[in-house]
RODO-2510 file (C-alpha; in nm, 4 decimals, decimal comma):
residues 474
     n   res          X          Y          Z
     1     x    -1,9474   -21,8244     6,2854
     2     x    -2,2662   -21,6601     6,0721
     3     x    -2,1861   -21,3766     5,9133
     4     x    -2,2614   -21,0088     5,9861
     5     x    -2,5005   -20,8553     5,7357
     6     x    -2,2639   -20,6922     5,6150
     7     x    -2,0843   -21,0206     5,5043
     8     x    -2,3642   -21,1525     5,3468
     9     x    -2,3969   -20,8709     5,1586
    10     x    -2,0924   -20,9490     4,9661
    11     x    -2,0787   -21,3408     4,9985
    12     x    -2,4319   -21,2866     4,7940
    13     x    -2,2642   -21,0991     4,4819
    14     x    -2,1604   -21,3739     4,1985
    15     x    -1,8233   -21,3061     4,0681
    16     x    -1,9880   -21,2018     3,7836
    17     x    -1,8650   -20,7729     3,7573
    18     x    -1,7179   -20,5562     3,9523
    19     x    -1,7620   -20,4819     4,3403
    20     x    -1,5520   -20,2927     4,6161
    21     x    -1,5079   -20,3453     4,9482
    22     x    -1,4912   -20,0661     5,1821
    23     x    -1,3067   -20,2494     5,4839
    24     x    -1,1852   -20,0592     5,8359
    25     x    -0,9555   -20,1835     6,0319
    26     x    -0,9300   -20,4937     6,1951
    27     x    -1,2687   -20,5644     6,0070
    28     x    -1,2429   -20,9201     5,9071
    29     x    -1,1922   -20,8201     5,4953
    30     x    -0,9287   -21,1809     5,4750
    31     x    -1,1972   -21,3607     5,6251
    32     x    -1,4758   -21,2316     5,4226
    33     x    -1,2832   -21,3051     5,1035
    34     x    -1,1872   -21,6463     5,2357
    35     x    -1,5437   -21,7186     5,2768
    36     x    -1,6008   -21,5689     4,9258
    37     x    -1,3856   -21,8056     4,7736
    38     x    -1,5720   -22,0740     4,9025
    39     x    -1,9044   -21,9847     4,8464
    40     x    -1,7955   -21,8871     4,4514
    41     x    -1,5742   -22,2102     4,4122
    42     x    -1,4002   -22,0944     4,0540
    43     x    -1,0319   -22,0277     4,0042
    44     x    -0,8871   -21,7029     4,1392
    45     x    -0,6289   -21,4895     4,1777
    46     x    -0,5688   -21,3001     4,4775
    47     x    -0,2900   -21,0221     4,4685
    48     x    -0,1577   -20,8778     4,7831
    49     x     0,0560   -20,5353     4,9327
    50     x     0,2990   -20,7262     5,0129
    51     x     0,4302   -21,0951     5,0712
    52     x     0,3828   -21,1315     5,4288
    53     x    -0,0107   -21,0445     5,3587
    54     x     0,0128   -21,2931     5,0624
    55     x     0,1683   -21,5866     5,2708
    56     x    -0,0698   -21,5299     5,5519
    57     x    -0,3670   -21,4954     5,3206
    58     x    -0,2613   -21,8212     5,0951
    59     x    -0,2572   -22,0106     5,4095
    60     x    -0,6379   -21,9489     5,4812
    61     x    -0,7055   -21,9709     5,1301
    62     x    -0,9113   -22,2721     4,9919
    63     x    -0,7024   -22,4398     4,6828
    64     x    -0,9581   -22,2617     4,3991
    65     x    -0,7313   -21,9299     4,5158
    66     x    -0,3769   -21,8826     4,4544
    67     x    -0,2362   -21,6316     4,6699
    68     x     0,0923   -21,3842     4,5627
    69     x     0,1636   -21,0724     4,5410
    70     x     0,1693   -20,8712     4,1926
    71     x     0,5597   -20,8289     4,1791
    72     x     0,5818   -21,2624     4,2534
    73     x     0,3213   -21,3307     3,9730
    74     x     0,4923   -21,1019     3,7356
    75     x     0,8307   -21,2913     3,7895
    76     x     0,6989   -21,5649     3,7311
    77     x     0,4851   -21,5509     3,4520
    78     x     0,7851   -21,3792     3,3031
    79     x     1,0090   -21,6504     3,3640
    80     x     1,2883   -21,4824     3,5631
    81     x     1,3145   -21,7390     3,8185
    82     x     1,5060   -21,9532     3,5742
    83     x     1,7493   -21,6986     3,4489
    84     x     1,7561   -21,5273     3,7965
    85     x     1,8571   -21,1969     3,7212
    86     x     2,0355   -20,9601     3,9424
    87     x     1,7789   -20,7620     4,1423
    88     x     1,8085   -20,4014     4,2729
    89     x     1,5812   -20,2409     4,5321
    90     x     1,6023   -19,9299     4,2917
    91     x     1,8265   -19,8308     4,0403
    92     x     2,1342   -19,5746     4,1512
    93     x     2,3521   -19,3392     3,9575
    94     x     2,6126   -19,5931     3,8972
    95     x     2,3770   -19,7648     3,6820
    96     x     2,3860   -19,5157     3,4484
    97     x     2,7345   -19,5456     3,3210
    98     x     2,6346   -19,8639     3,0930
    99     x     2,4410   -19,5830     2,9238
   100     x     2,7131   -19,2708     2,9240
   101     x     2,6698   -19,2188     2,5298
   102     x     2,2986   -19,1607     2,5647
   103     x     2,3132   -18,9385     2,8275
   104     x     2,3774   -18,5582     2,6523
   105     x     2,4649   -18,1640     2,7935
   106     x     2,0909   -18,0238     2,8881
   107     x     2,1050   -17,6819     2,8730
   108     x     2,0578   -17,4470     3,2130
   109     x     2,0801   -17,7627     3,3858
   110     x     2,4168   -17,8858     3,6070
   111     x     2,5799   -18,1766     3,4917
   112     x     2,5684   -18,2863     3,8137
   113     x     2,1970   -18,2351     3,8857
   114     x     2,0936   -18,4004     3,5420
   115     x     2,1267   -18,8248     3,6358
   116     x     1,9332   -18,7628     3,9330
   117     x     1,6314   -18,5753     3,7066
   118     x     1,7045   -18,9109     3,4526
   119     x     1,6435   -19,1497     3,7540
   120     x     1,3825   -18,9757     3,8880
   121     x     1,1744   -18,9465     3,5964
   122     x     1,2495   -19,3493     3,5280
   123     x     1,1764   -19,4298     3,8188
   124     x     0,7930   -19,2680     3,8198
   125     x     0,7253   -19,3968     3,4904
   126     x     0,8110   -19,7502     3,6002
   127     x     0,5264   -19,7438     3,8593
   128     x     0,2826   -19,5118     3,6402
   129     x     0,0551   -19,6809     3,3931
   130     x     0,1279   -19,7092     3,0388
   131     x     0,3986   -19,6925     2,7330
   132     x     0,5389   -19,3354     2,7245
   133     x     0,7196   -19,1484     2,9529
   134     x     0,5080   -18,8004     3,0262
   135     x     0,5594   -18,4928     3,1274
   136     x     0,4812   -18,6074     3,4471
   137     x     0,7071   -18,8074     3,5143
   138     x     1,0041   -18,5281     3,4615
   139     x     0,9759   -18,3043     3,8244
   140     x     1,1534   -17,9751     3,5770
   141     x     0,8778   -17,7191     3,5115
   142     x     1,0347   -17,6122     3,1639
   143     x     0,9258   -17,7457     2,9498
   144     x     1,2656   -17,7541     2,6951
   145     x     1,4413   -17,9415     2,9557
   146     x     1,1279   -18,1356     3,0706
   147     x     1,1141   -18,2675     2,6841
   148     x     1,5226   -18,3133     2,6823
   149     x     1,5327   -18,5348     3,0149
   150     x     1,2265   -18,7512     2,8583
   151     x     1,3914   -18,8193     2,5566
   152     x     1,7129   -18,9227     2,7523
   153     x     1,5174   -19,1289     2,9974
   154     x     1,3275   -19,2942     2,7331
   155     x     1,6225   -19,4257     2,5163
   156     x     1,7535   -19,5300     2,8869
   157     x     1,4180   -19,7090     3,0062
   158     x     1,3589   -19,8847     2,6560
   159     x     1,7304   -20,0696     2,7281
   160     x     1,6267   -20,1418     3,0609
   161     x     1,3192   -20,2633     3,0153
   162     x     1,4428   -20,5036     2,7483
   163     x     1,6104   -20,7450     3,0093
   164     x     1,6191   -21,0218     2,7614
   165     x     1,9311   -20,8166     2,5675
   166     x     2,1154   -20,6920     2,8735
   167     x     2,2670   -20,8475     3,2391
   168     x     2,2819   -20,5496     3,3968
   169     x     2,1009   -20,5035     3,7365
   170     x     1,6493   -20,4967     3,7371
   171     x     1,4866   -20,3367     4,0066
   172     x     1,1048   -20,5205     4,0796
   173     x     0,9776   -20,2251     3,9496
   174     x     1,1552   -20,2723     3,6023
   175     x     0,9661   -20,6416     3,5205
   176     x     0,6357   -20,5366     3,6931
   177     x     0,6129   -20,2652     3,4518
   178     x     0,7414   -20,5018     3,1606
   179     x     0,4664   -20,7272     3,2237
   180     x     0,2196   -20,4139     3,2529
   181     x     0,3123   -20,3496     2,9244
   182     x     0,3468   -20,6776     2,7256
   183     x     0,1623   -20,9266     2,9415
   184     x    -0,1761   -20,9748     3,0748
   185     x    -0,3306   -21,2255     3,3988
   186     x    -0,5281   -21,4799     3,2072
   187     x    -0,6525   -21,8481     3,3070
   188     x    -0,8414   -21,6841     3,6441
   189     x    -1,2425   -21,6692     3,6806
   190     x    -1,2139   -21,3592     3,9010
   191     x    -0,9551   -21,1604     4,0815
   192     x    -0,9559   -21,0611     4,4364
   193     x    -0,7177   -20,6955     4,5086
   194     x    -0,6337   -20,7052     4,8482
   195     x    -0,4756   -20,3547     5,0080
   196     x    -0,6536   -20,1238     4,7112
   197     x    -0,6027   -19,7930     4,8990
   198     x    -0,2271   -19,8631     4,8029
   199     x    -0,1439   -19,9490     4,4722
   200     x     0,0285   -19,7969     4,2336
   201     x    -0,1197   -19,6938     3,9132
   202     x     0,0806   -19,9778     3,6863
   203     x    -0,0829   -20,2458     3,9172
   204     x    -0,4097   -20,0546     3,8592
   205     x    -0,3340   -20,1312     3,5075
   206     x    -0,2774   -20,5193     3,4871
   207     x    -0,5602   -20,5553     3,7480
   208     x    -0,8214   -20,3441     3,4735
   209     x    -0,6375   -20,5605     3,1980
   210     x    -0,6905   -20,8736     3,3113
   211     x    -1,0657   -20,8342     3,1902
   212     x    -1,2035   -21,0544     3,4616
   213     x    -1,4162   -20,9826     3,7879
   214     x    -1,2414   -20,8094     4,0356
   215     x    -1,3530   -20,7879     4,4234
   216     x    -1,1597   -20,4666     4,5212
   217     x    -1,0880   -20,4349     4,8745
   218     x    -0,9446   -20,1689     5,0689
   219     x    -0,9483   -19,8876     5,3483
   220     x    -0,9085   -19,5316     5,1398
   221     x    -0,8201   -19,3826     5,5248
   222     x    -0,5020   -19,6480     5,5849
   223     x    -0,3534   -19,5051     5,2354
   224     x    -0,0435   -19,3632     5,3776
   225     x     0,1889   -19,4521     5,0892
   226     x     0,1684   -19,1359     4,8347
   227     x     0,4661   -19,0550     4,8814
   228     x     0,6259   -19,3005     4,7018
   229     x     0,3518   -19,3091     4,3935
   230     x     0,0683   -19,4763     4,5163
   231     x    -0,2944   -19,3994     4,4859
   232     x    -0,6353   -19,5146     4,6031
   233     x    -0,7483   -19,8099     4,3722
   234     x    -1,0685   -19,7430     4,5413
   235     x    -1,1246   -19,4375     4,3275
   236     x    -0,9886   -19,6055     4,0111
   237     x    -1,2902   -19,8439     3,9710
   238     x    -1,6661   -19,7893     3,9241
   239     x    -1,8294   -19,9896     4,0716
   240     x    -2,1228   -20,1020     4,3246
   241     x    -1,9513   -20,0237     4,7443
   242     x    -2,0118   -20,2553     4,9882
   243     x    -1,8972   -20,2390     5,3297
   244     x    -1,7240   -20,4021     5,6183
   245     x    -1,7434   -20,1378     5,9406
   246     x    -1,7908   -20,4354     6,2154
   247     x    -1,4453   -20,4235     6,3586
   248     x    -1,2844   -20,7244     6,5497
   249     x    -0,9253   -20,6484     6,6625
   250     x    -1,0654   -20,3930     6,9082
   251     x    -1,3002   -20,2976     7,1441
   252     x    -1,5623   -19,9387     7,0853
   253     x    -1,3502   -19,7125     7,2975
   254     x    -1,0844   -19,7500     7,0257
   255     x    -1,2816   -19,7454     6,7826
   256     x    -1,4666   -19,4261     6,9231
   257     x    -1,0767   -19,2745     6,8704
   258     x    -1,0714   -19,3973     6,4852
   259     x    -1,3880   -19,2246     6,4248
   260     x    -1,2498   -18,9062     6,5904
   261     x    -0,9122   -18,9125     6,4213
   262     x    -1,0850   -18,9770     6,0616
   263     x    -1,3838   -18,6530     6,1244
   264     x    -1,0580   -18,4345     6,0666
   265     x    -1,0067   -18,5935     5,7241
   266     x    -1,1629   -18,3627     5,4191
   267     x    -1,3277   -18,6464     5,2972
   268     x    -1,4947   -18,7600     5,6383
   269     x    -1,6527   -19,1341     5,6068
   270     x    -1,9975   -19,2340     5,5638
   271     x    -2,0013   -19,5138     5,7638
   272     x    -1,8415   -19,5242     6,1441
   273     x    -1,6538   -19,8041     6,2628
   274     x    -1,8255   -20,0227     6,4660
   275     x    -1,5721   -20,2330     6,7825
   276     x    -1,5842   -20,5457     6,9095
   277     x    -1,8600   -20,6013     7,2118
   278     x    -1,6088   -20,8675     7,2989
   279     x    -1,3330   -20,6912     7,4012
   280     x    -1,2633   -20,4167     7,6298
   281     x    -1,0549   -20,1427     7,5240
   282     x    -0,8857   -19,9020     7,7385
   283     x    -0,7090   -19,5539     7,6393
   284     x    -0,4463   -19,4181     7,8543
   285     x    -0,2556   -19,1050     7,8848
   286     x     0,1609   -19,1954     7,7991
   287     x     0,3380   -19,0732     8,1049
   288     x     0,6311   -19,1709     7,9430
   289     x     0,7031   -19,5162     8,1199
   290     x     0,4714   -19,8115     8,0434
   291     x     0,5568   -20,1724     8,1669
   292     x     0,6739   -20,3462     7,8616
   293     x     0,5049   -20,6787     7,8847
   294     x     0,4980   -20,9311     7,5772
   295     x     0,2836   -20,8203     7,2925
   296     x     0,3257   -20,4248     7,3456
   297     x     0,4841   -20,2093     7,0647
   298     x     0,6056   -19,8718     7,0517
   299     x     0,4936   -19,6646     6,7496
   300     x     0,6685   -19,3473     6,6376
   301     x     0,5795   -19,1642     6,3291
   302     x     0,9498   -19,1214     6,2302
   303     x     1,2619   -19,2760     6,2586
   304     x     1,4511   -18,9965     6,4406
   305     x     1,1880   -18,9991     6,7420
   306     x     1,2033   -19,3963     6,7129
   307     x     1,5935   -19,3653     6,7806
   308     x     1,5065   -19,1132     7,1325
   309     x     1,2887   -19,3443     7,2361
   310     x     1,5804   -19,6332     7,1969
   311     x     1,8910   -19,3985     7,2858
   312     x     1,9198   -19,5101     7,6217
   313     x     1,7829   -19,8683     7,6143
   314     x     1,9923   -20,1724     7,7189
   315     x     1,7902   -20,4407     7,6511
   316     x     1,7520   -20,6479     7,3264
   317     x     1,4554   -20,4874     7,1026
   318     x     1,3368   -20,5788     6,7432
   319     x     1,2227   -20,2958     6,5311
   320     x     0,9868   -20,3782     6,2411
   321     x     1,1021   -20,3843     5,9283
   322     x     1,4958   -20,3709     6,0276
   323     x     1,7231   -20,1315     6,1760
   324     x     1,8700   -20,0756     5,8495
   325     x     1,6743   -19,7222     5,7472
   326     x     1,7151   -19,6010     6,0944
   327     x     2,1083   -19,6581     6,0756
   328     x     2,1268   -19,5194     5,6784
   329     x     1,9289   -19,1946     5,8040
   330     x     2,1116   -19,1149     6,1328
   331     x     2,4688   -19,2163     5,9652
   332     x     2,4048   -19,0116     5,6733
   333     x     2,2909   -18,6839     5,8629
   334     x     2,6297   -18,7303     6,0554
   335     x     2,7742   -18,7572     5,7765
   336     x     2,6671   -18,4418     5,6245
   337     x     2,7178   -18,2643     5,9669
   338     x     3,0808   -18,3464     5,9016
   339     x     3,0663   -18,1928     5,5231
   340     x     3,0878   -18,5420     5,4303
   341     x     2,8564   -18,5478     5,1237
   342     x     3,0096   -18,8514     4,9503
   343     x     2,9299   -19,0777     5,2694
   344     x     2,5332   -18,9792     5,2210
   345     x     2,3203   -19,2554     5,1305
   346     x     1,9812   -19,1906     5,2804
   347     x     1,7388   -18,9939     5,0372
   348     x     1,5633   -18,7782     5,2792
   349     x     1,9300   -18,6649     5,4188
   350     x     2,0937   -18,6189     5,0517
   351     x     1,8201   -18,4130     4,9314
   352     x     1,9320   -18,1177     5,1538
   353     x     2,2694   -18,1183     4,9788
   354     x     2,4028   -17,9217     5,3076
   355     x     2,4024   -17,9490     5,6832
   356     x     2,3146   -17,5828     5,6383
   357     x     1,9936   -17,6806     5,3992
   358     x     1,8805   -17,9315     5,6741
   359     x     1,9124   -17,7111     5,9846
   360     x     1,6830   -17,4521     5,7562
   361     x     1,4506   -17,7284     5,6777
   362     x     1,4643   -17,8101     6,0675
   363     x     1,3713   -17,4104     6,1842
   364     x     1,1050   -17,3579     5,9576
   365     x     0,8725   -17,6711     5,9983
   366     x     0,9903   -17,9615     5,9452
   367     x     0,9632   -18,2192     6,2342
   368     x     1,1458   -18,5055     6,1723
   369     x     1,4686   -18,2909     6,0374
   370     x     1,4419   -18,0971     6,3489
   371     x     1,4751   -18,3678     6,5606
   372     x     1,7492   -18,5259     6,3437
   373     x     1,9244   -18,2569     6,3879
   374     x     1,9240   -18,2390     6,7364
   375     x     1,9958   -18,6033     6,7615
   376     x     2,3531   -18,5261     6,5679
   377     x     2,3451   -18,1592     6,7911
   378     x     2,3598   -18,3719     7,0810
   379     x     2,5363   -18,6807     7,0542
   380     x     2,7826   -18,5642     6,7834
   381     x     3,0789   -18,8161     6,7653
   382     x     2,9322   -19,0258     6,9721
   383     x     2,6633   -19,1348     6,6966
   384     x     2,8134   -19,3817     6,4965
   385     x     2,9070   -19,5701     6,8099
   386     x     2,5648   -19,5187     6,9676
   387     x     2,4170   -19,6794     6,6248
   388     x     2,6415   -19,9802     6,6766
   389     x     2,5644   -20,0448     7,0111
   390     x     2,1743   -20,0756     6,8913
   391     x     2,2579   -20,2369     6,6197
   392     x     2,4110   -20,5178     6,8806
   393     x     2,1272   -20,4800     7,0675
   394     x     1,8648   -20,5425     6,7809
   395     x     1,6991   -20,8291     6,7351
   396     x     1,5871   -20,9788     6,4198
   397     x     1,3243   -21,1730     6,5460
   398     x     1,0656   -21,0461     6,7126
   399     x     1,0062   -21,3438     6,9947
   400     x     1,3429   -21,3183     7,0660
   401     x     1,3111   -20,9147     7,1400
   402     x     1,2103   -20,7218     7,4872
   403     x     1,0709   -20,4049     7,3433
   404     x     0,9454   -20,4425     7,0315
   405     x     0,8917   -20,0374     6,8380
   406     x     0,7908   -19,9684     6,4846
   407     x     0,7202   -19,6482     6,2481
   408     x     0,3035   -19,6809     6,1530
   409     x     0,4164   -19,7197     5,8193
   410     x     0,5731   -20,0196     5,8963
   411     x     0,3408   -20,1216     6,1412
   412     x     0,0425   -20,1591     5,8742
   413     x    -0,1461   -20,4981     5,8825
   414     x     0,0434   -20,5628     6,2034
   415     x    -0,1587   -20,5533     6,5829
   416     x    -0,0593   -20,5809     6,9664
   417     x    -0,2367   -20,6157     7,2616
   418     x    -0,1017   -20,2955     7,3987
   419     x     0,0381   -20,0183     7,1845
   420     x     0,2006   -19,6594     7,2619
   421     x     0,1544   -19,4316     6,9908
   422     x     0,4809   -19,1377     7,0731
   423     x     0,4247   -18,7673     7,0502
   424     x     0,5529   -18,6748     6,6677
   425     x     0,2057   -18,7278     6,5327
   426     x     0,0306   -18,3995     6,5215
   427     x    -0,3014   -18,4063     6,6392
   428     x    -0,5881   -18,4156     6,3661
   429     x    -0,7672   -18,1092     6,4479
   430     x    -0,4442   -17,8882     6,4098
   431     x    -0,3850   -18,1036     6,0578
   432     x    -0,7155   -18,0290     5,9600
   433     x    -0,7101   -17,6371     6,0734
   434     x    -0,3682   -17,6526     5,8112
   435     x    -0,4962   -17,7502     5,5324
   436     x    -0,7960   -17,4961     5,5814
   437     x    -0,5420   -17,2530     5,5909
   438     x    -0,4047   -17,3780     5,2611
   439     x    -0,5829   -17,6385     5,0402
   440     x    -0,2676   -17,7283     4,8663
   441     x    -0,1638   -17,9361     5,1651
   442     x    -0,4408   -18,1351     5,1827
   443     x    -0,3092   -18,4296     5,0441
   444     x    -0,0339   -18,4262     5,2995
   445     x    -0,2346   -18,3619     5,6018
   446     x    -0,5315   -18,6479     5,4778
   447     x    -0,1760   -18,8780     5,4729
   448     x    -0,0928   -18,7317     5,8361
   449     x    -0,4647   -18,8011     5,9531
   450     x    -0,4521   -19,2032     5,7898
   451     x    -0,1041   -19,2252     5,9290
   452     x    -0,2419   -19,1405     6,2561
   453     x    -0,5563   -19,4035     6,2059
   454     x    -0,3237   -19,6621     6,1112
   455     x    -0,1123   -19,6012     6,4155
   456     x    -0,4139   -19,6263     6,6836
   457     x    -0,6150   -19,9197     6,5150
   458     x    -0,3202   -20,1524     6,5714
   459     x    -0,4135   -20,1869     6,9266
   460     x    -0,6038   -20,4720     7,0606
   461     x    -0,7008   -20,3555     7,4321
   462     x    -0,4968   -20,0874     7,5440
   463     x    -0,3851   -19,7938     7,3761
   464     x    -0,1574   -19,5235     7,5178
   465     x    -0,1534   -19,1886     7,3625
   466     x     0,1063   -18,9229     7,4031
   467     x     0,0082   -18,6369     7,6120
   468     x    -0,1009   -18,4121     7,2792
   469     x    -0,2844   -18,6565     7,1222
   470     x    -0,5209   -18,7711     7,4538
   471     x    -0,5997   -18,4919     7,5220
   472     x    -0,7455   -18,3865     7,1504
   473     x    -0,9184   -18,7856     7,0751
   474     x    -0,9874   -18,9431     7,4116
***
């Protein structure tokens, strides 16, 4: 297949500096950087979101490139797959007692309240660049007890970070960061960063350490992952933009409702996406009942309107990404409901710290609480058995699924033939008109708008909007 201009644009740059790739979706960026790494034959390193991205890129690779994701290459190069150490997803407040004589009395703050500050400012130095823990990284605005936290989630992080000394458990984040700080990618002619819109600032870090030529390659407007500490590589390098606009997953009556979703954002694109003559899109008001036929997802931009859409189903379904979060966040808002506090495990239920907090939350603005509070409201007792029944019902394999449904976070990099995008996106004009009305929420509403993006562009040929959101984009 010859390649667009726009291609040839980039398979033309040597390896020799610096570039970035401004790619949209479903705009052939793995492609163009397998055909880079054939045209510029030298050894490189390409470093992936995630390992499902990295698998399916080091497949199409040629063998000059050796696909992986940052956290993989950092186990490895540390040599933890010998000594196989025991891995957290994060680290929890029983992982503090190891440390009980480090942790002291902070003045004006609880006891209680004070080994959630000392996780939470571990945990954002971990993914932040560099040696120290800053001010930052503490959320307490005083700056007596900002200073007092550091200094006790220093001492902690130092022991942690020196695995060698200890067994006790390592989150992913723990050894990325160790090899951030003592380690650096050498033996590579050039290094291809897949997914830039979405890193983190340590893997910012080893990326401008490794000294080498770097193809950057991203989509600033699918970051949707600020939340939990990423930024937009994009922004972190200067350097010559090239880009890909030419999109092939979907037809131009899709793409028409990209390019209307992303005019809302306050940084509106220079370039518009372009869809494929090829295919024929279509975009179709959700009525609410849609013929599930093989390769059609349901999107939802939250777990509580993913579990009304499921409520009443009885046949198998597969929901991306597990049913595990869904469970966690429903169980623990039931539990709270109940005054249950100790039974809490999801973070965006515990943070409430009362059913009364949440219902508060839920009548002055915030969606998804309001309708997870009106899921416990309604079905009450019969929750936990309603979660088991889907959890029976859940399938862990998609091919083996009916209905297959997804949040758009977890839907990113993933595409259908025929998607339904649910009505608990807000539409981008009323996003936009918010953060007019205050600029401090523009962060949050550019997230909402990419969130939206993301959603939409994972459609092939038909898309089905909710009600709302046809009538404002088609």
């Amino acid at each position: 297949m010859t390649p667009t201009d726009e291609q040839q644009a980039i398979l033309d740059r040597a390896p020799t500096g610096t570039i970035k790739v401004l790619a949209g979706a479903g705009c052939g960026k793995t492609s163009t950087l397998v055909r880079y790494a054939e045209r510029w034959p030298g050894k490189g390193l390409y470093l992936a979101f995630n390992s499902a991205i990295a698998r399916e890129a080091g497949a199409k690779f040629p063998r000059n490139i050796e696909a992986r994701t940052a956290h993989s290459f950092a186990f490895r190069q540390l040599g933890l797959g010998g000594r196989r150490p025991e891995l957290a997803n994060r680290y929890l407040d029983k992982h503090l007692d190891a440390f009980d004589p480090l942790i002291r009395a902070v003045p004006g703050v609880p006891p209680a309240k004070l080994r959630g500050l000392i996780l939470g400012t571990i945990e954002r130095f971990l993914i932040d660049e560099g040696t120290r823990i800053k001010h930052r990284h503490c959320e307490l605005t005083d700056k007596a007890q900002n200073r007092a936290v550091r200094e006790i989630a220093g001492a902690i992080a130092l022991k942690l970070l020196n695995f060698a000394r200890h067994d006790l458990p390592i989150t992913h984040d723990t050894y990325l960061k160790r090899f951030e700080m003592k380690h650096r990618i050498e033996g590579f002619d050039y290094l291809l960063l897949d997914e830039a819109q979405d890193l983190n600032p340590v893997l910012i870090s080893i990326a401008r350490k490794a000294g080498i030529p770097t193809i950057v390659v991203g989509d600033p407007y699918q970051s949707i992952y600020r939340f939990r500490g990423a930024v937009d590589a994009m922004n972190a390098f200067e350097a010559d933009e090239l880009t890909l606009t030419q999109s092939w997953r979907f037809g131009q009556e899709i793409a028409q409702v990209a390019n209307r979703i992303l005019r809302h954002s306050s940084r509106p694109p220079r370039h518009r996406l372009t869809g494929n003559p090829a295919i024929t899109s279509t975009i179709t008001r959700y009525g609410g009942r849609v013929a599930m036929q093989p390769g059609t997802a349901i999107l939802a931009r939250t777990n509580a309107r993913l579990f009304q859409s499921l409520a009443s189903i009885d046949r198998p379904f597969h929901l991306v990404g597990g049913i595990r979060d869904l469970h966690r966040q429903l169980t623990s808002a039931h539990a709270l409901s109940q005054g249950q506090r100790f039974k809490v495990t999801d973070e965006s239920i515990g943070r409430f710290g009362s059913w009364r907090n949440l219902e508060y939350a839920a009548d002055h603005g915030d969606g998804e609480m309001r309708r997870v509070r009106d899921i416990v409201d309604q079905h009450g007792h019969r929750l936990p058995g309603l979660l088991d029944r889907l959890d029976g019902l859940h399938r862990d394999a998609e091919s083996d699924a009916q209905i297959v449904v997804s949040t758009a976070h977890k839907a990113k990099g993933r595409e259908w033939d025929n998607v339904i995008v649910l009505d608990d996106f807000d539409p981008p004009a009323d996003l936009a008109a918010r953060r007019r009305g205050d600029a401090k929420k523009t962060v949050d509403t550019d997230q909402q708008i990419n969130l939206l993006y993301v959603a939409c562009t994972r459609a092939r040929r038909r898309l089905y909007l909710a009600p709302p959101l046809h009538d404002a984009l088609a």
